[in-house]
N, C-alpha and C positions, 0 to 999 in steps of 0.2 A: 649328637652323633646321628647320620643319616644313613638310609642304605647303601649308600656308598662306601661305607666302611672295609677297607680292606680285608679278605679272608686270611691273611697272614696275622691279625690281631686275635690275640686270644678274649673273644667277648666270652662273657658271662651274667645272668641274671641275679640280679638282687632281691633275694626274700629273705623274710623275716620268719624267723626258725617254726613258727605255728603253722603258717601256711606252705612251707616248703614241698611236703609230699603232693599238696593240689597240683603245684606249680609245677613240682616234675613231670604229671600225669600229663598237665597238657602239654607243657613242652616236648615230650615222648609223643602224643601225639599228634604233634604238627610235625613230625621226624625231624625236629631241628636239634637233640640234643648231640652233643659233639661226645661221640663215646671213646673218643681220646684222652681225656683229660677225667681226673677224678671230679668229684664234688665237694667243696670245700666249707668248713664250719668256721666260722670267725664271729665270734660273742656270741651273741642272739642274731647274727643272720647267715644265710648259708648262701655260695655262689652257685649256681649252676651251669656247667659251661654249653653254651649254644655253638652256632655253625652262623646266627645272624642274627643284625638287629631285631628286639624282638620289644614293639613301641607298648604295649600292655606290660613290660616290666624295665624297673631301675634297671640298665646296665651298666657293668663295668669294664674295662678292659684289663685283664690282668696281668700284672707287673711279673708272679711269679707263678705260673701255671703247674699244675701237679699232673704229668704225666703219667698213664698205666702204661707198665715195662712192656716191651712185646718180646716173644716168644723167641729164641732163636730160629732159625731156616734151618734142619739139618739137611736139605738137598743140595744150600753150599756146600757143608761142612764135607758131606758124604757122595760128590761128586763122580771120587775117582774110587769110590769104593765099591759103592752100589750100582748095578746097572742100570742104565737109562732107564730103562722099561719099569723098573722098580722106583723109580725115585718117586712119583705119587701116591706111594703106600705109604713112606714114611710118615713115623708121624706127628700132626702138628699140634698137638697138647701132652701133658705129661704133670704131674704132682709130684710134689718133693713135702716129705714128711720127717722134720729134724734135718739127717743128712745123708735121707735115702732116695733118690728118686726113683719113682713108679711109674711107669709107660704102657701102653697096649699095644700090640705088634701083631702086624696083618702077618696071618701062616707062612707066605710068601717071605717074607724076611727071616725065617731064623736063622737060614745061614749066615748072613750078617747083622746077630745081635749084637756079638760081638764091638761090633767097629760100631754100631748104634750107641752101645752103653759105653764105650771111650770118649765118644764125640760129646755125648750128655755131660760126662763127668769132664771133661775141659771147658765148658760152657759154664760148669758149678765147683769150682775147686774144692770150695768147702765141705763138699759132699764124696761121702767113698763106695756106697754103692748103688747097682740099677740092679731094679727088679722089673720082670715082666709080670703082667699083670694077667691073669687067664680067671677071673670070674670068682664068685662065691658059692661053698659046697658043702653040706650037709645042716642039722639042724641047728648047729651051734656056728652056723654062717660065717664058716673061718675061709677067710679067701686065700688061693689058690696063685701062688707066685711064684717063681722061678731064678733065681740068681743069675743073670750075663755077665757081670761085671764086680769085681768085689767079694767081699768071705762076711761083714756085718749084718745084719739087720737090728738087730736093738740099736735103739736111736733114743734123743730125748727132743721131743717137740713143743715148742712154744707158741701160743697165738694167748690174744685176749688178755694176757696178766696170768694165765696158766702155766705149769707145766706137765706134761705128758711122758712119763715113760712108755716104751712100747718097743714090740717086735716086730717090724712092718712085714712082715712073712706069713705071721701067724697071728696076727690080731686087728679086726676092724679099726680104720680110722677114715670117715669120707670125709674131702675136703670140702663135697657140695652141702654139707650141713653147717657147716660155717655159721649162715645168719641164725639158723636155730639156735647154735649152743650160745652166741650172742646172748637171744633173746630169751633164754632159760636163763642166762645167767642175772637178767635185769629182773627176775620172780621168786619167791620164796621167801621175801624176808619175815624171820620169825616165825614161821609155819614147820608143822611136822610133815615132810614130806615122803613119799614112798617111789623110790624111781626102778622100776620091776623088771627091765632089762641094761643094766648098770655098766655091764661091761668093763673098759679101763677109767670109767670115772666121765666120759663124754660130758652129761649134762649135770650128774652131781655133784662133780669138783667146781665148774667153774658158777655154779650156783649156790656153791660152800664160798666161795671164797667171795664174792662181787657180794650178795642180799645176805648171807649171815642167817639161813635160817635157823629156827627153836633144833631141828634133826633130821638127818638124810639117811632114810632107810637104801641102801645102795642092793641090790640083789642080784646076783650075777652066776650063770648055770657053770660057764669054762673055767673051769679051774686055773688055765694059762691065763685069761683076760684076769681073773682075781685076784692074781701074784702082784699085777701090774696096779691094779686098782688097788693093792694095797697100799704100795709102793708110790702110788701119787698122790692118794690122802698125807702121807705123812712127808712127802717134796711139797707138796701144799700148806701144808701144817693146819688141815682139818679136821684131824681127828677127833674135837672134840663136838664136829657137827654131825658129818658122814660114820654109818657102822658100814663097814663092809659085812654080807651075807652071803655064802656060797652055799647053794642049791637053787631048786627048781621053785620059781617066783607063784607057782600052782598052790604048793605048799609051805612057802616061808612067807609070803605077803602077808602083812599084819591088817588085821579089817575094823575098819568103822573108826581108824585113828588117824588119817589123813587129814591136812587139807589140802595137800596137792598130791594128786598122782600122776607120772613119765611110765608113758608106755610107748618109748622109744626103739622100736624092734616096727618089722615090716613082712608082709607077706603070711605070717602067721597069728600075727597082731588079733586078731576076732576070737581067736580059741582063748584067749585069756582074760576076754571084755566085762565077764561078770565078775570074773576075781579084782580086776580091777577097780569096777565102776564100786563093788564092797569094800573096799580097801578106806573110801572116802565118808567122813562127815555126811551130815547134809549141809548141801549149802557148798560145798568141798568141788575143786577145780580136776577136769582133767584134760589131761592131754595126750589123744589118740593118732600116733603114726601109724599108717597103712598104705600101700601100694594098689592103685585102681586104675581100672582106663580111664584114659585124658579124655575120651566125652562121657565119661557117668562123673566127672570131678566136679562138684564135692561129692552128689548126694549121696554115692556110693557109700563112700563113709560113715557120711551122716545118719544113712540109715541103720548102719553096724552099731553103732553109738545108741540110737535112741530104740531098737527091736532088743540090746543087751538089758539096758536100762528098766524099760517096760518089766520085763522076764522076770527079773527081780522086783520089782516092786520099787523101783526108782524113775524119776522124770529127768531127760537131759534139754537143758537148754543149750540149746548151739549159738555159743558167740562168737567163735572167729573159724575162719577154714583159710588154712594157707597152701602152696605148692612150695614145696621145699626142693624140690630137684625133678627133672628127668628122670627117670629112672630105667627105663629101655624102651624101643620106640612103642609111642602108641600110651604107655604107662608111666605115672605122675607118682612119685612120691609124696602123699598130702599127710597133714597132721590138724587135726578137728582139737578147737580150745572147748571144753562143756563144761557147762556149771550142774551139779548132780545135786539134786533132793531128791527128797522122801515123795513119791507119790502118794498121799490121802487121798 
């Protein structure tokens, strides 16, 4: 195959499943990866879909391409509804949680949320209602939503091999943590682990059920998010890994019996760094979520982590620092991996 290969053929690079993440980086950057198509796993190698020949790797042309769904338009749909002048407010992303969906909506539109949340819900049949989404508020970071359309919010939500009950009204759930709860769920096997803002089960459930660890100390302040986390250890059928604990993770966190600790909360995340970091062994894993500006990322954190550590009489080694999300402009949601001993 030469460069002449027509752009209407779905190519794809052939790698072999070790080298696959190299081969994405560079093919990201030479801007040739075609962000249409998924990326595809088949045995031991993985496809990755390009935009063109690319002579440094196998290609393939693929017979059956996995497209990413796009979005509906609703400046079709809502033409004759919404004023011209209005129509690029509307808006063009939105989250659907079980069989709720969530939208954000410029001031300028509330008069027509209405005809917004009908148009949503003809787009998603299976779903019955829209919420408007207006932010996160107070310490127990219960977000702030609105009904347009519909009388439900309790939902039951599926991803990963989990299931989620929840009240998309009144209890956290971001979609952009997705890869994290993945990647908690691929850790713990066999370890006692302590997760200090537990909420509806986010990263202890699906870490209960994927790795099978030795115990999941689950600790959760909301009493509403705890009815829920009850309620999913036992739709999970974890019980006999995950304890639920309702109070303040200040005073219930169990210390020195770790070996993994989830300090999965944000923005306050540093006021509970040494309860944390005591919580753990030595030798004992954790894992710090915190919100910082996107030019102090990582060491922002990193330094929260290892000034907490010190304080106590502990030493962190920083082995991974990820970006889990956006988080508002200007500010990253990051989560620091640290291996915690004993400093002698």
């Amino acid at each position: 195959m030469n460069r002449a290969t027509p752009k209407s053929l779905s190519l794809a690079a052939v790698i072999k499943k070790e080298g696959a993440e190299a081969a994405l980086k560079r093919i990201i950057s030479l801007g040739l990866l075609d962000k249409s198509r998924k990326i595809l796993k088949k045995g031991n190698r993985v496809e990755i879909p390009v935009l063109q020949q690319l002579d440094e790797f196998d290609m393939v042309v693929q017979e059956r391409p996995s497209f990413y769904r796009k979005l509906p338009d609703l400046s079709v749909a809502l033409r004759d509804e919404v004023p011209e002048s209005c129509l690029n407010l509307l808006p063009r992303g939105w989250f659907i949680l079980g069989e709720v969906i969530i939208v954000k909506l410029h001031p300028r539109l509330r008069e027509y949320e209405h005809d917004i949340g009908r148009a949503l819900l003809q787009y998603y049949p299976r779903c019955f209602t829209v919420l408007a989404d207006e932010g996160i508020a107070g310490n127990l970071r219960r977000p702030v939503r609105r009904t347009i359309v519909g009388s439900r919010s309790r939902t039951v939500h599926k991803e990963n091999g989990v299931i989620f009950h929840l009240d998309a009204r009144e209890v956290m759930f971001s979609p952009g943590n997705l890869r994290e709860r993945m990647r908690m769920s691929r850790l713990g096997r066999g370890e006692t682990v302590v997760d200090m803002f537990a909420g509806i089960g986010y990263f202890s459930i699906p870490m209960a059920v994927h790795s099978r660890p030795k115990m999941v100390y689950a600790i959760e302040l909301n009493p509403y998010a705890h009815q829920f986390l009850c309620q999913n250890i036992s739709a999970n059928h974890v019980q006999d890994i995950v304890q639920p604990i309702l109070g303040n993770c200040t005073t219930e966190t169990p210390q020195g019996i770790a070996d993994r600790v989830l300090m999965g909360m944000v923005q306050i995340t540093d006021q509970y760094l040494k309860t944390g970091i005591s919580a753990l062994k030595p030798g004992g894993m954790l894992h710090y979520h915190q919100t910082i500006p996107s030019w102090r990322f990582p060491e922002a954190a990193i330094e929260e982590v290892r000034d907490a550590a010190e304080a106590i009489g502990r030493r962190a080694d920083i082995l991974k620092c990820l970006r889990v999300k956006k988080f508002s402009p200007g500010v990253v949601h990051a989560v620091i991996d640290a291996r915690i001993d004993r400093d002698f």
